[in-house]
N, C-alpha and C positions, 0 to 999 in steps of 0.2 A: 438766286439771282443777285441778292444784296454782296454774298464774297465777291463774286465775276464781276460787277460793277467796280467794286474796291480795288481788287487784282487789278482791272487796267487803268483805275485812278490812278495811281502809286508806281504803277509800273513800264513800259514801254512795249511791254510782251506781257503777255496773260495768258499761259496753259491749263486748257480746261484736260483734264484728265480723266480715265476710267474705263473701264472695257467697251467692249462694242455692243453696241444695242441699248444702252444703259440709260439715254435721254441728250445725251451731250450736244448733239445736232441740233434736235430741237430747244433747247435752252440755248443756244448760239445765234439758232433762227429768230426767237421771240426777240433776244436787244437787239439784231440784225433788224428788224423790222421795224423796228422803234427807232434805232438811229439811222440807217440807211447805212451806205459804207459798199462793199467790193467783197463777194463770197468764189472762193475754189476750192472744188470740193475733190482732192486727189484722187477719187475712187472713178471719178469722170477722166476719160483720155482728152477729149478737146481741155478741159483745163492743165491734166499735166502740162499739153503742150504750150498753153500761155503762158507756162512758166518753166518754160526750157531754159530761158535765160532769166533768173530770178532777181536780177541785183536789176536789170535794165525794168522788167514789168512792174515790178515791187516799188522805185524807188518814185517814181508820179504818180505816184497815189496817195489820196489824203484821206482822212477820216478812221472809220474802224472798216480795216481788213482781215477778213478770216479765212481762215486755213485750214478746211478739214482731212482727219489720214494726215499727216505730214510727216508720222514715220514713212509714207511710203515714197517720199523722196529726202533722204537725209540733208542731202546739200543744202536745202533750204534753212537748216538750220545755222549755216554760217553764213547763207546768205542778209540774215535777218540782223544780225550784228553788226555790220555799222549801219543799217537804217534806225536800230534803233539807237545807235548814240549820237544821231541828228539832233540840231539844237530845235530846241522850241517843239519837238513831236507834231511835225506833221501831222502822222499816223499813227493809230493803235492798231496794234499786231495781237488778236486773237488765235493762237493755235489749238486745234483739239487731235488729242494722239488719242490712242487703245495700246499706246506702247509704251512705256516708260522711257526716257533718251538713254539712261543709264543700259538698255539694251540694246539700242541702233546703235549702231557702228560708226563708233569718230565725232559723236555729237555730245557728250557728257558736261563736256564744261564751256560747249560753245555760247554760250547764252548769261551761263552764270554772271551775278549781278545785276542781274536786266530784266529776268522773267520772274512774274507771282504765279504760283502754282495754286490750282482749286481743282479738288479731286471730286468725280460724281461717282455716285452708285448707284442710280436706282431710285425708286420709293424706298422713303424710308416713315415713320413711324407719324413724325408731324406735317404730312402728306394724305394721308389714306383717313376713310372715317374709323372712329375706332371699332367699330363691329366690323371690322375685314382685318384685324389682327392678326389674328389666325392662316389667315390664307395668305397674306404677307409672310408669314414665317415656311407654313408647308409651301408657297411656290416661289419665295423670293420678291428681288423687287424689281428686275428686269420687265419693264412696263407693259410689253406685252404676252409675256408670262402671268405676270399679277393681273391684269386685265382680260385673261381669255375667256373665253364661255366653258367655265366648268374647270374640274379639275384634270381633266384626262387630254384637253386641248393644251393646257399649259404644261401639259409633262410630253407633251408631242414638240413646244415650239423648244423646249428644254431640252429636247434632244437632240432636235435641227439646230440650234447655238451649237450642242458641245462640237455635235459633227463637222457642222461647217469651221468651228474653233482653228480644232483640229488637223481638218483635209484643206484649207486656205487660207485663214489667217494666219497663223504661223507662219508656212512656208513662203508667205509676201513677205514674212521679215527675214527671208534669207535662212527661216529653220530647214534644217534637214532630216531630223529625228522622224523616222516614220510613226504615222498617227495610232497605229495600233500599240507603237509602246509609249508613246505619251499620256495618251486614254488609261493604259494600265496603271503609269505615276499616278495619273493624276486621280485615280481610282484610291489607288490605296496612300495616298496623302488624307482622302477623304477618310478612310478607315482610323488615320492617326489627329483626327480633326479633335484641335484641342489639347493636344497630347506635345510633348516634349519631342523635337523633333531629332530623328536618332537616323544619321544619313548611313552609317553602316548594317540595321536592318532592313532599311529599305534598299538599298544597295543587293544587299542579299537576295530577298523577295523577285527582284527586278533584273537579277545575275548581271548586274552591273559594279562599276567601280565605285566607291562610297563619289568620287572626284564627279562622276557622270549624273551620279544622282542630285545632288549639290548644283549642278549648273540647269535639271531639269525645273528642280525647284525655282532656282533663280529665272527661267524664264516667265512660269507659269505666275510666280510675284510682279515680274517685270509685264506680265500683261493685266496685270489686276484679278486675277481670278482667285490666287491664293495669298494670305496673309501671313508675314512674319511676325512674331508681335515678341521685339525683345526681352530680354530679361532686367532688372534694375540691379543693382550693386551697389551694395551701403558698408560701411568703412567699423562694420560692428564685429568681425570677427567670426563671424557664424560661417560654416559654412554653405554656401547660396549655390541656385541653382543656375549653370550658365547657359544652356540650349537654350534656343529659342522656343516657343510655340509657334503650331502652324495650323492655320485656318481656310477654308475654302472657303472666300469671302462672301459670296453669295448662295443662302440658304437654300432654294429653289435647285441650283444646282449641285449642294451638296443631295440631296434629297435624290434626284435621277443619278448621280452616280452608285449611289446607295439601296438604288431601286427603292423606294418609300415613293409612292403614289400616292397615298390620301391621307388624311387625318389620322385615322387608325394606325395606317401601317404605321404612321410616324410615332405615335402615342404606346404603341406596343416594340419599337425597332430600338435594341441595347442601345443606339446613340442619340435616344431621346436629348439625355442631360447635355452629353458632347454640340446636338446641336441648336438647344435652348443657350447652351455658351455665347454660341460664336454670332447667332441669329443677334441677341441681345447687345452681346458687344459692340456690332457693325452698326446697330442703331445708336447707341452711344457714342459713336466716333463720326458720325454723318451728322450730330445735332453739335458736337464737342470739338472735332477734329480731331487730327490723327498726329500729330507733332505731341511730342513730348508725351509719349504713352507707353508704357512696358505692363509686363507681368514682375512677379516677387515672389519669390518662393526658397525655401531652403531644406536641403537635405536631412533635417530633424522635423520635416514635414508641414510646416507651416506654409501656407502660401497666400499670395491676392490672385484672383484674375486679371484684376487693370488699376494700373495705377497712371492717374492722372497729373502732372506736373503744371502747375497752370499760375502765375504771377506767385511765383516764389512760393506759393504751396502747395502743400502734398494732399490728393485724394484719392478714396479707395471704393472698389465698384466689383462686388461680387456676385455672381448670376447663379439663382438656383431656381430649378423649374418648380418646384413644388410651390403650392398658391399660397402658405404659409408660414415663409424660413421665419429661421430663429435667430439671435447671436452664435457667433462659435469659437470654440477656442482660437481657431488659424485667425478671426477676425481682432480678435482681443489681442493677440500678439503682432499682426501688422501694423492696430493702432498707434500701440507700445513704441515698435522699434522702426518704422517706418514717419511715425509722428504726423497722422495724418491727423487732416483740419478737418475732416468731415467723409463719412461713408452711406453707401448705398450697397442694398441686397436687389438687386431688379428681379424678380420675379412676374409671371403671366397673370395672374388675379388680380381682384378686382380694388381691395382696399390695402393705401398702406400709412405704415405705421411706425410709431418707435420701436426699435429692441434695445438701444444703448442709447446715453445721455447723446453721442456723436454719431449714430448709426441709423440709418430709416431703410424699414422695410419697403420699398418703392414699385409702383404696379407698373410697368412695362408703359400704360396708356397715359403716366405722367412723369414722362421724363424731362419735359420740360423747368420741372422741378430741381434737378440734377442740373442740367444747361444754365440754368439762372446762376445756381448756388457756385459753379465753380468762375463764372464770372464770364460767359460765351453770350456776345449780344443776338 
C-alpha cells in the first residue's frame, strides 16, 4: 500500500500492475475506501459506456479516480494526458492493467513522464505466516490459489486461471494465436524455467519461426506471467553471457504446467532447483523491486543469479534449495569481478549464517534481512 500511496503522491497517474487475479482490485478498493473518489471497472459494459467519451466524463471529476482493465479500452490512455497535465491535480488517476502498455497497441509512450508504476504479484513471503512457506512455493501466490482448501482445490482454480488465461484474456487484447499453441509455449518456456533463453530451440519444438517465438514470449512477459531477467555486462574482457533468463513468474503456476501437484511431486520432479530459483527470486523482487536487476554469468562458467543495482551499489543473491549451501567458487568470483558490497545465498531452512566475510547464508523466512541491507524501506 505504502509504494501505491507514493506512486500517486509524486505522480498524476499511478499504474498498479500485474496479472489477473493477483490482488490488484482489492488493494485499489482498500485506498478507494479510505479516500472516497469515482471507481470503472472496464470489465462492467454500463461503465465502458460512461466512458464512451473519456476526455468529457473524466475531465469533472476530482479526487482519486480509478480505472480498472484499462487495456481494455486503449484510447483512454491518451485520454488521460492532458487531464493529467492540469494545473494544481484536480484528480489522481489510478489505473490497474493485467497488460503491460508496451503491448496495447498505440499506447507506449502516451503517458510517459506522468505515470509511477507499482507492479503486484501476489502474496509474497512478508505476507503469509511463516509456517505456510511451503504451500506458498508449491501453490504460488495468487490469493485464491494460496488460500484454497487443500492442495487439489488450488491446483483445480490453477488450472481454471491458465484456461481462462488463455481462451479470453488474451484474445480481449486483440491476441489471435490459438490457445492450444500458446498453452504448448508457454509449457515448454516452463520446461526452460531458469535456463538461458534459446528462441531458436523453442522455435524448433513449436515448428515455428525463431521471429514467432520471440513475439509469444513477448506477450506472455507483457501479461506478467513470464519473466525476463536480463543479463549484466561489465567492461572486463571476459567473455559473458548475453541471453536473457526466463521464468514463469509465478510458482503455483509453473507447478500445473509441469503437472507437480503436491509436495512430493515437487520435492522428487528434476525442476526442484529450477523452481526453488525462480519461487525465491520473485520474493526477492516483491520485497526489493524489480528495476535495476539482472543475472551475470560468463562462458568460462561463472555465474550470479541476481544481481542487484541499488544506490550506486552492487549486490549479489544466489538461490540454492539445499537447507545448507556453502561458499562457491562462481560466488568468490562475482565477488571479485562484479565488486559486490554484500551477498546472500537464500536457501529454504531454517538457520542462517556466515560463509564469507561478505556472504550470509540466508533462510528464505528472513529476507527482510536482505530488504534492510541493500537500502528498500
Amino acid at each position: 500500500m505504502s509504494r501505491l500511496e507514493t506512486a500517486l503522491d509524486e505522480n498524476p497517474v499511478a499504474a498498479l500492475l500485474g496479472p489477473r487475479q493477483c490482488g490488484k482490485s482489492t488493494l485499489a478498493r482498500m485506498l478507494a475506501d479510505r479516500e472516497g473518489g469515482h471507481w470503472f471497472d472496464l470489465e462492467s459494459a454500463e461503465d465502458q459506456g460512461a466512458l464512451a467519451q473519456p476526455e468529457l466524463a473524466l475531465k469533472k471529476l476530482s479526487g482519486l479516480v480509478v480505472i480498472d482493465e484499462i487495456q481494455r479500452m486503449p484510447e483512454l490512455f491518451s485520454a488521460l494526458r492532458p487531464l493529467a497535465d492540469r494545473r494544481g491535480r484536480p484528480a489522481r488517476f489510478l489505473i490497474l492493467g493485467s497488460a503491460s502498455p508496451d503491448i496495447v497497441k498505440g499506447v507506449s509512450e502516451t503517458l510517459a513522464g506522468r505515470v509511477g508504476f507499482v507492479d503486484l504479484a501476489g502474496f509474497h513471503t512478508g505476507e503469509i505466516p511463516p509456517d505456510r512457506l511451503d504451500d506458498l512455493w508449491l501453490r504460488g501466490g495468487f490469493p485464491r490459489s494460496f488460500l484454497a482448501n487443500g492442495d487439489a482445490a488450488s491446483g483445480r482454480w490453477r488450472s481454471d486461471f491458465i484456461r481462462t488465461f488463455l481462451e479470453r484474456d488474451l484474445p480481449q487484447l486483440g491476441i489471435r494465436t490459438p490457445a492450444p499453441t500458446l498453452r504448448r509455449f508457454w509449457t515448454m518456456v516452463g520446461h526452460f524455467h531458469g535456463q538461458q533463453w534459446n528462441a531458436a530451440e523453442l522455435a524448433r519444438s513449436l515448428g515455428s519461426s525463431e521471429g514467432t517465438a520471440r513475439n509469444y514470449l513477448d506477450l506472455l512477459c507483457g501479461t506478467y506471467v513470464v519473466r525476463r531477467l536480463q543479463p549484466w555486462h561489465t567492461n572486463l574482457g571476459k567473455r559473458e553471457i548475453s541471453a536473457p533468463k526466463v521464468y514463469v513468474r509465478d510458482s503455483g503456476l509453473l507447478h500445473s504446467l509441469l503437472g507437480i501437484k503436491t509436495t512430493k511431486d515437487l520435492h522428487s520432479h528434476p525442476k526442484l532447483g529450477a523452481s526453488w530459483e525462480g519461487h525465491a527470486l520473485e520474493q526477492v523482487l516483491a520485497l526489493c523491486g524489480s528495476a535495476d536487476t539482472y543475472y551475470w554469468g560468463t562462458h568460462a562458467g561463472a555465474e550470479l543469479d541476481l544481481l542487484l543495482l541499488r544506490g550506486g551499489k552492487a549486490y549479489g543473491v544466489e538461490f540454492k534449495v539445499n537447507d545448507g549451501p556453502k561458499m562457491t567458487r562462481s560466488l568468490h568470483i562475482a565477488l571479485d569481478d562484479l565488486k559486490l558490497e554484500r551477498a546472500w545465498i537464500i536457501h529454504p531452512g531454517e538457520k542462517s549464517y556466515p560463509v564469507h566475510d561478505k556472504v550470509e547464508a540466508l533462510s528464505l523466512k528472513k529476507l527482510n534481512v536482505l530488504r534492510k541491507a541493500v537500502g528498500v524501506a
